[in-house]
N, C-alpha and C positions, 0 to 999 in steps of 0.2 A: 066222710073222710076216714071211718074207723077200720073199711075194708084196705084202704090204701097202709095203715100200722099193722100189717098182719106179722110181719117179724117177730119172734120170740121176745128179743132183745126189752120191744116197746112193752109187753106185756109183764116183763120183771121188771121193767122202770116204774112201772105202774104200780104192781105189789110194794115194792121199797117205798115210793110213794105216800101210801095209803099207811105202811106201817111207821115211817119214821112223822108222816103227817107232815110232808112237805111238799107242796103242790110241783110239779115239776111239767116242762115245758118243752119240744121237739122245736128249735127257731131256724132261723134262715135258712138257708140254701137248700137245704132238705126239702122243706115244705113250699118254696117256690116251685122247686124241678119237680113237685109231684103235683103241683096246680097246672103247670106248662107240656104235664105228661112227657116230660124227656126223661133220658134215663137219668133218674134220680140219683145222687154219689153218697157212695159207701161212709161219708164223713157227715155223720150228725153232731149237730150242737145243742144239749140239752142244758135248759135253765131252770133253775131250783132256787125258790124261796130257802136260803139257807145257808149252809155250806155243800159245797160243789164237793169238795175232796171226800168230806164223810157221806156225801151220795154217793160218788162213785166206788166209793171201800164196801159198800151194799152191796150196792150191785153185780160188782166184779163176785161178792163172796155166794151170790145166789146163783153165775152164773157156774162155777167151779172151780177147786180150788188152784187150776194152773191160769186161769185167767191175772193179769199182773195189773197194775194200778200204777200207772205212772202219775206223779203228782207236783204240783210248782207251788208252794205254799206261799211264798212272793205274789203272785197272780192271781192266789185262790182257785184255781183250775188243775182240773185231774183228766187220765185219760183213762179208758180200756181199748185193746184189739179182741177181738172177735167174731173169728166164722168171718175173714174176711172185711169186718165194718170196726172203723174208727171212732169211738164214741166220745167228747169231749163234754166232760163235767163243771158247769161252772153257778157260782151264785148271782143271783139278780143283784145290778149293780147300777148305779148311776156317775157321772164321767165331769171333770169340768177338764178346762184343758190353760194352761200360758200360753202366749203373744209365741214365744219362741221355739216353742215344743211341741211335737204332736201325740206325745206320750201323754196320760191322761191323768188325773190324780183321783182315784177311784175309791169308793167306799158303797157299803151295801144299798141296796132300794128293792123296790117291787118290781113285776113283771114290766107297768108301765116305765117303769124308770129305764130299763132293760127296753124295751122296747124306743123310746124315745131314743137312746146312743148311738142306731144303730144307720148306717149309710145311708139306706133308699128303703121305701115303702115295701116295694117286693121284697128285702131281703128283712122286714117287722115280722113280719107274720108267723104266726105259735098255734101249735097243737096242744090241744092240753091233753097229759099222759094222766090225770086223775083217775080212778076209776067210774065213778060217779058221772065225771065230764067227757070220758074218752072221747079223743077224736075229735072235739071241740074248737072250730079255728075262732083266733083271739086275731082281730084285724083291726087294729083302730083308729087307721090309717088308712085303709081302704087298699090296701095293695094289690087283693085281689082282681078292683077294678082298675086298677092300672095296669097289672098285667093282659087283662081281658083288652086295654086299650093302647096297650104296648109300650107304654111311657114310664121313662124311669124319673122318679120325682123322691125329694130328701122328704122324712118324716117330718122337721123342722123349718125353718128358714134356714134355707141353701146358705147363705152367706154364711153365716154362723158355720152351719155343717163343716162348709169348707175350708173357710175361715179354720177350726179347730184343728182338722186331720187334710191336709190339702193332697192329700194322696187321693181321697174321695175324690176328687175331679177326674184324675185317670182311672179310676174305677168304674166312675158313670159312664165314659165314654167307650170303658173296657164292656162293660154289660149293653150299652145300646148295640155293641159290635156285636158280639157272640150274639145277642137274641135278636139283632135285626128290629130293634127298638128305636122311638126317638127320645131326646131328653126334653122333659120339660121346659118350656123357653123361659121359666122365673129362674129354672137351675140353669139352662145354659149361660144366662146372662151374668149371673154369679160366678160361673168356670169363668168369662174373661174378665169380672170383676177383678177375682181371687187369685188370679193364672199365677202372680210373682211370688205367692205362699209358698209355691215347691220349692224354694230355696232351702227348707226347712225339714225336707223329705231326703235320706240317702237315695242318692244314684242307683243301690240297690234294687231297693222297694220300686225305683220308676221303670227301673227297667223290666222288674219281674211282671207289670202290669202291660209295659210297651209289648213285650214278648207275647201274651196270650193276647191283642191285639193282634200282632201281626200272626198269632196262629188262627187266628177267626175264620168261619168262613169265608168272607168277604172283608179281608183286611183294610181294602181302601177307605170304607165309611171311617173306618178311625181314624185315620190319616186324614182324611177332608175335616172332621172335626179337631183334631190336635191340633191342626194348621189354621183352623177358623177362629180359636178360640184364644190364640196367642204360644199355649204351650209347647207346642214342636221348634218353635225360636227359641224357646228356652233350652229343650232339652236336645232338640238332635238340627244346627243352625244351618248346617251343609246340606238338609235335606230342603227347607227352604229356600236353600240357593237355584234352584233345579227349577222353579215355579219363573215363568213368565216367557212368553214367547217377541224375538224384535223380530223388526224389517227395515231392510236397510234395501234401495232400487227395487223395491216390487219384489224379493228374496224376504223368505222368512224362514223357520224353523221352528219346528212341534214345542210345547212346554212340555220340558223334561221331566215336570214332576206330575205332570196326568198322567203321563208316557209311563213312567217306572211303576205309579198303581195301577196302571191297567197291566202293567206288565207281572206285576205282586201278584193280583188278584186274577190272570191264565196261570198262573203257578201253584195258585189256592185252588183252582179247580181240579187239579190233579195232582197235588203232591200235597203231604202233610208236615214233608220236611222241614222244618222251620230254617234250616240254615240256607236250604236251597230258597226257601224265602226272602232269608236275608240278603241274599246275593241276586235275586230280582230288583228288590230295595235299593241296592249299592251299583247296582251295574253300570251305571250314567251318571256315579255321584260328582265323577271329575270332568263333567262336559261344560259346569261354568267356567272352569279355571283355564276352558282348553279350546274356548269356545274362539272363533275367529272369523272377520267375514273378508272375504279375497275376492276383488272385482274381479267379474267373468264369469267365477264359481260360485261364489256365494258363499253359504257358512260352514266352516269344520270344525270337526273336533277332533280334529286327529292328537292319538297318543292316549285318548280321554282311558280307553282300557289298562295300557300301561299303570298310567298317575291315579286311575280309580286303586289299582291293587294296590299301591302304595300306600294308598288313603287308608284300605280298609283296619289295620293294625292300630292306626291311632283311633279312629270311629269306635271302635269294639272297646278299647282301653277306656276311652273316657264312658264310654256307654256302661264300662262294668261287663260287658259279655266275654266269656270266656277265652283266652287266650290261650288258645290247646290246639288241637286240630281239627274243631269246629271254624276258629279263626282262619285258617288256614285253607279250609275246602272253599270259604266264602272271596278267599282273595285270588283262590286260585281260578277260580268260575266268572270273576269280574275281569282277569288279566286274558281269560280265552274265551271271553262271548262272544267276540268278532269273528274268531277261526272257524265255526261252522256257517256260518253267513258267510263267507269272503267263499269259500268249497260251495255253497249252492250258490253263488250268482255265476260260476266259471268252470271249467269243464274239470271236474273232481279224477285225479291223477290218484294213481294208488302210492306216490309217494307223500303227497300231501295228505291223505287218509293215514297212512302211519305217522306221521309224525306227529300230528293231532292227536292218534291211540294212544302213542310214547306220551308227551306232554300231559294229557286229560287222564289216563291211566285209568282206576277203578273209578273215577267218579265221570269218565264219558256221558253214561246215560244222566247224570243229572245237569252235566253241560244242554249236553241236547234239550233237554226238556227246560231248561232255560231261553238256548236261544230261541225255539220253534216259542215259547209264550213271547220273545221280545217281539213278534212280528203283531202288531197292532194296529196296521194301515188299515182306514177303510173301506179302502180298492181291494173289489171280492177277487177279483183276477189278478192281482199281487200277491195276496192272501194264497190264492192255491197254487200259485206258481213255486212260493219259495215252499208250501209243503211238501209239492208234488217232489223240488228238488232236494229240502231233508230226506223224505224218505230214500231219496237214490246215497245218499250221504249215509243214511243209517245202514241200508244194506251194503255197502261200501265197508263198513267198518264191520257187520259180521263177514264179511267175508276176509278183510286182512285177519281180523284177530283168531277166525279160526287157521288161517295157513298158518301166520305169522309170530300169534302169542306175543303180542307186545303190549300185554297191560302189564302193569306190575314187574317191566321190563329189567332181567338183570341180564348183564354181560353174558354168553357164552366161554368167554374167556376174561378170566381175572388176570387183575394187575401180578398176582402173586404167578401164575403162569408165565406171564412174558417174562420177568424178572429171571425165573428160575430157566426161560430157554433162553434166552441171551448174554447172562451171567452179569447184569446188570443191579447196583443198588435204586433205592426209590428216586425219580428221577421225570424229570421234562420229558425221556422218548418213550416212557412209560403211558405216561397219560395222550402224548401225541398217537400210539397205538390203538388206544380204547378208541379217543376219537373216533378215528380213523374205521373201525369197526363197527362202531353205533352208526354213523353215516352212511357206511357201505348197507348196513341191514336197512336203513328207513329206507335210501333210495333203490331197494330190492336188488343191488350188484350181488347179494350175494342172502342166502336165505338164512334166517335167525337159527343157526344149527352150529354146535360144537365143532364138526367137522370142516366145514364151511370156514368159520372162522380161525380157525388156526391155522391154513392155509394160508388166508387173508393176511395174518398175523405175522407168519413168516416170510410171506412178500413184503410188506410195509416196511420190519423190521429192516431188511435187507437194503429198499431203495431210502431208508436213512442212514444209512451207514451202520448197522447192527450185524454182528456174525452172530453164527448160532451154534453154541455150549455144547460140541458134541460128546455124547454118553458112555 
């Protein structure tokens, strides 16, 4: 392990060490990702028999003097930045926790004590920065072979664990996801023991674990487990609603909610965008509410994209996720997943290709790469059919947007121009104008050009009864 410390940094933790005589410790995440050989993150946690803040005032002073020491003497924990790496200072502690709180009521201990607090076994494990012991892994827990056997397992009894911090449940499920792990079945059984703890976790915190789930590579595994275990009825109940397929005369209809993680996880295969993920997620959130079976035809859900967009502002609000124009891309992407689907199953008209550019605007390509994941039939000759006719739909759209320029589409002609040729205040023939101009360009009567359009403008003007302000 001592080749894998070859950073400077570890080698001055080491001297401070030896001089102040306080054994000092490299713990989780660090020393997982360098067992797992991933690329191991610039955020170490080093633990010291001691005080953490007058380690970290060492250190920072050996490494120079603009290195800064941020410090919380509340927590007993200090930081440095350096060269890029985040170094967190803290003392060996032991944790007990109340019925109500997941905050912990903290006082000093030993490494084991420190090692015992801590979530899952993979994330126990310590390097010792001793001199003497360099590079020494401290495993008492065996995490190693659990990583080697890819199971994520509490140091303690799970119950308890979760019991104490019930954030740990979405944690474990959050780490079987990113590392393609199973959970322990003594800890999974604990997760649906414990599921009703989270009441006692901010919306915050779950969400910030739901979100690096669903950035995972393979987002669905967490979602089949969230949903197995009780906790996705707690925290997100509309996505639950989505799970189960009827039949009514020999007609049935797909489960929505395999449908949207198969559709999550073509979207994980090529986008890291999390919000374009979110809106894989949300795409078919309102097909229970819109769901309907009609003799003859069988089941629709007509509207379901309309009432999805709708949904999506309260979904985000109660979830805690941003209400900005992240929100906003994901409502706009659930209101027009249909409109590229409805152009490949029909003979794709270059006014309907603009109108879709107008509407979808700068975020077309991630419409697209939404719909082309919603197609999940496992008819290989359905499957290439509607590729074959995306693709005629994508070259469609470079070709409007280079004649046409209708992303990010403004008027050629402003309100404040009519006004000023017809001698007109703000007014109803004003906006009847624009109209009237935006339509003429989707339906190509006339081309997205200045010239073009003031023509347009002064006809219009004219056949509503408008004269024109001569100069």
């Amino acid at each position: 392990m001592i080749a894998h410390l070859n950073h400077p940094v570890f080698k001055v933790i080491s001297a401070v060490s030896e001089f102040l005589g306080q054994p000092a410790f490299v713990i989780g995440g660090f020393v997982r990702d360098l067992l797992l050989k991933r690329d191991h993150q610039q955020d170490i946690d080093i633990v010291v028999l001691g005080s953490g803040i007058d380690f970290a005032h060492a250190v920072a002073s050996r490494l120079g003097q603009d290195v800064p020491v941020k410090f919380f003497r509340n927590f007993g924990t200090a930081m440095i930045s350096y060269k890029g790496w985040k170094i967190e200072f803290v003392g060996a502690r032991k944790e007990s926790y109340r019925s109500d709180s997941r905050k912990p009521v903290v006082e000093g201990g030993s490494l084991e004590d420190d090692q015992n607090r801590r979530d899952f076994t993979i994330n126990a494990m310590a390097l010792d920065l001793q001199p003497g012991t360099f590079g020494t892994l401290v495993d008492p827990f065996h995490g190693q072979e659990d990583l080697d056997r890819k199971v994520i397992r509490t140091p303690l009894d799970p119950n308890v664990t979760f019991s104490d911090d019930p954030l740990r449940m979405m944690r474990a499920i959050r780490f079987a996801t990113q590392l393609d792990f199973t959970i322990d079945p003594v800890c999974y059984r604990a997760i649906f023991a414990n599921a009703s703890r989270l009441d006692i976790v901010s919306g915050e915190r779950i969400t910030d674990e739901l979100n690096l789930i669903v950035a995972a590579p393979r987002p669905s595994r967490g979602f089949l487990m969230l949903e197995e275990t009780g906790i996705l009825q707690l925290i997100f109940p509309e996505m639950v609603e989505l799970k189960g397929a009827e039949i009514i005369d020999g007609r049935g209809h797909k489960d929505n909610f395999s449908h949207s993680l198969a559709v999550l996880d073509n979207v994980a295969a090529v986008s890291g965008n999390l919000w374009l993920r979110w809106a894989a997620i949300l795409h078919d959130i309102a097909k229970p509410i819109t769901k309907k079976f009609v003799p003859g035809t069988g089941w629709t859900f007509h509207a379901h994209d309309f009432k999805g967009a709708r949904m999506v502002p309260r979904i985000f609000r109660r979830l805690r996720l941003p209400m900005n124009e992240k929100m906003k891309l994901v409502e706009k992407l659930v209101l027009l997943h249909l409109r590229p689907i409805v152009l490949a199953e029909d003979i794709v008209t270059d006014s309907a290709v603009r109108r879709l550019l107008f509407d979808a605007s700068d975020d077309i390509d991630d419409l697209m790469c939404l719909c082309e994941a919603d197609i999940t039939s496992k008819n290989p000759h359905k499957v290439r059919r509607y590729l074959e006719n995306f693709e005629i739909v994508r070259q469609k759209l470079k070709e409007i947007e280079e004649k046409d320029r209708l992303r990010n589409w403004q008027p050629p002609v402003s309100g404040e121009l009519i006004m000023e040729t017809f001698g007109i205040p703000p007014s109803r023939e004003v906006g009847i104008i624009k109209d009237a101009i935006r339509e003429a360009i989707l339906d190509g009567e006339i081309p997205n050009e200045y010239e073009a359009a003031y023509e347009f403008m002064i006809r219009k003007g004219e056949k509503i009864g408008l004269k024109r302000v001569l100069e």
